[in-house]
C-alpha positions as CSV (number, residue, x, y, z in Angstrom):
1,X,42.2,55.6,5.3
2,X,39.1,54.6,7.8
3,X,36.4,52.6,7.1
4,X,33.1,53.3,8.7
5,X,30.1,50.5,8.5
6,X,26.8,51.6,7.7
7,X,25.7,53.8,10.2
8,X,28.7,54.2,11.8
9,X,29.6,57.6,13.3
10,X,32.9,59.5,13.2
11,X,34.0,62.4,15.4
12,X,36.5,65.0,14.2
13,X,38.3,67.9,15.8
14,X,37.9,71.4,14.4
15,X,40.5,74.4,15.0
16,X,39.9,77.9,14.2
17,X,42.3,79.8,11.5
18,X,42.9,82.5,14.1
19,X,43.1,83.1,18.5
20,X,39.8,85.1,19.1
21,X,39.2,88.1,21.0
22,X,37.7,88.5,24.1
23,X,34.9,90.8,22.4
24,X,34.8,88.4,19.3
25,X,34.0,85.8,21.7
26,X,31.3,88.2,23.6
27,X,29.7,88.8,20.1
28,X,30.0,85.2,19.0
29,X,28.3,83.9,22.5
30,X,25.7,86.6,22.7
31,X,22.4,85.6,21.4
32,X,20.9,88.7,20.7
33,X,24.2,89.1,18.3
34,X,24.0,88.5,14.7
35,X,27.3,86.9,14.5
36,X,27.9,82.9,15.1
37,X,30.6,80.1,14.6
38,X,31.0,78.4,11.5
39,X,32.7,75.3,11.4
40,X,32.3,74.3,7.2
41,X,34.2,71.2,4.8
42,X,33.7,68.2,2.7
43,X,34.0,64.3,3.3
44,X,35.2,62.6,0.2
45,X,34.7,58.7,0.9
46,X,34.3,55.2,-1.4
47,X,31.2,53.5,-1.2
48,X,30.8,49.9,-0.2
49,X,30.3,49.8,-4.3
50,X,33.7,51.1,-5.1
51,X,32.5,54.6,-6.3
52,X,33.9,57.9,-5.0
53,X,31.5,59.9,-3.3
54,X,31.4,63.3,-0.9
55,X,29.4,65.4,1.5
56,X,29.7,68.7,1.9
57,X,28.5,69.9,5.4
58,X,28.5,73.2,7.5
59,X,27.2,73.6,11.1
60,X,27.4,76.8,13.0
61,X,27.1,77.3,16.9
62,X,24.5,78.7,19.2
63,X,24.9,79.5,23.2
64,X,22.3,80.4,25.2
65,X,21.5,81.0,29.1
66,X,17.9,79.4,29.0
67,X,18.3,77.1,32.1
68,X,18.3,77.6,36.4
69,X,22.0,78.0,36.6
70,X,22.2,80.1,33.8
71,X,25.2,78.3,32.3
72,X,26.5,78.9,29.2
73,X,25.2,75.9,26.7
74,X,26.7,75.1,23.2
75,X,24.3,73.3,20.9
76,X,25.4,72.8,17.1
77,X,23.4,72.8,14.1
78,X,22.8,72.5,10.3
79,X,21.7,75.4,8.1
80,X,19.3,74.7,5.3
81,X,21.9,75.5,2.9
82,X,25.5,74.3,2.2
83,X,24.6,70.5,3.5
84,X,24.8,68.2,0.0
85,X,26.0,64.7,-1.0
86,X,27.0,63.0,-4.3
């Protein structure tokens, strides 16, 4: 059990089910590639209020080469679908 205040934050560690390939990875990282990252679950919490309530959320990864050094940059984000609460 945690507790979180109101507008607290929590940070969580994802694995992946399998060890990907070397040309998974290539796919996953290229941008011009269809394919991305998933990471995808549900928070089931109590309210302040005693109630039981949950969030379903999925995030996927993007990488791009867009700067100077051309490093490889990770940013995450939310589709418009699969993100809902009680």
């Amino acid at each position: 059990m945690i507790t979180i205040g109101a507008g607290g934050e929590l940070m969580f560690d994802a694995e992946a089910d399998k060890i990907f390939s070397a040309n998974e990875i290539t796919e996953i990282t290229n941008p011009k590639s269809r394919k991305r990252l998933y990471s995808y679950g549900t928070v089931k919490y109590q309210d302040i209020f005693g109630r039981k309530q949950y969030t379903d959320f999925c995030l996927f990864f993007e990488t791009h080469r867009n700067n100077p050094k051309r490093e490889l940059r990770t940013r995450v984000s939310a589709p418009e679908h699969h993100n809902d609460a009680s």
